[in-house]
C-alpha positions in Angstrom: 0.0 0.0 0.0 2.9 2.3 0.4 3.5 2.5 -3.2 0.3 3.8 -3.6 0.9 6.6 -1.5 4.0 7.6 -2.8 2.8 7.7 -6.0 0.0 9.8 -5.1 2.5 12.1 -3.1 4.6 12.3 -5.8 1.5 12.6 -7.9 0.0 15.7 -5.7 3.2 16.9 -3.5 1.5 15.3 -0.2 3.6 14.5 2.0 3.7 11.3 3.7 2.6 12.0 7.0 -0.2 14.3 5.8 -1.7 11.5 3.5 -1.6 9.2 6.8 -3.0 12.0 9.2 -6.3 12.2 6.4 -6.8 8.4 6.4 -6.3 8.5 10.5 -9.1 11.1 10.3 -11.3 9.2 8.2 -11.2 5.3 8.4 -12.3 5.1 11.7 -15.5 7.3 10.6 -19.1 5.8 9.8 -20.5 5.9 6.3 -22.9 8.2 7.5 -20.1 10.4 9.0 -18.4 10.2 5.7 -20.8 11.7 3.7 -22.0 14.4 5.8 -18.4 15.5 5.8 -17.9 14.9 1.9 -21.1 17.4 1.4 -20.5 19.8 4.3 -16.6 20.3 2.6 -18.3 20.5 -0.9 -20.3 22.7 -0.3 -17.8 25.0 1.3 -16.2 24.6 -1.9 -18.8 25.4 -4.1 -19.7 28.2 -2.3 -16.4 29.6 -2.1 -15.8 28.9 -5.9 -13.2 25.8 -6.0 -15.7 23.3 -6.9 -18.2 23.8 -9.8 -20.5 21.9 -12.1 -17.6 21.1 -14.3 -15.5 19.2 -11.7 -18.8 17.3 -10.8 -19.1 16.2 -14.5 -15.8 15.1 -14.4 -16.0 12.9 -11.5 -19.4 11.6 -12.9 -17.5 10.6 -16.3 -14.7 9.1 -14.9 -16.6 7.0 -11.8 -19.8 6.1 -13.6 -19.0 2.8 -15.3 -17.2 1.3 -12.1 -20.8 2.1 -10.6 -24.2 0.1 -10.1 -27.3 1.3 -10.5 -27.9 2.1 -6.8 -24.8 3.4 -6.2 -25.6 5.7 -9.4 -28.9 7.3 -7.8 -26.9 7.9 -4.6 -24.7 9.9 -6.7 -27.3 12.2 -7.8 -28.7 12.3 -4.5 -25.6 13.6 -2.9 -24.9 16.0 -5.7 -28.2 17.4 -5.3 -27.7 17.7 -1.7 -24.3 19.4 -2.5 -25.3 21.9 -4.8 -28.8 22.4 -3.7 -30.5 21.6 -6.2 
């Protein structure tokens, strides 16, 4: 698993230990927790104009056809919760 992060370091110039200190924050977290967290910070991001309609579509594109159908409408439904709409 290591190589994984240091390519995604190298990838995004994390460092090590903050890459650790996320996954510290987050695995022990609920699926519940998770999301509420996911659309509380994308929201913040939307709002504050670092996340957009664009960088939704391009997440939708490059997830959808790993996806099932249910896992699909949850999609939408946190993107609507996200963006308001």
């Amino acid at each position: 698993m290591s190589n994984k992060f240091s390519e995604y370091n190298s990838k995004y110039n994390h460092p090590n230990d903050d890459l650790e200190k996320l996954i510290s924050k987050y695995s022990k977290k609920s699926q519940s927790e998770l999301m509420n967290e996911f659309i509380k910070l994308s929201s913040e991001k939307i709002k504050n104009g670092t996340f957009n309609k664009e960088n939704i579509n391009n997440i939708k594109n490059t997830i959808f056809p790993y996806l099932t159908e249910e896992q699909k409408k949850s999609f939408y439904s946190i993107i609507s919760q996200v963006t308001n709409e």
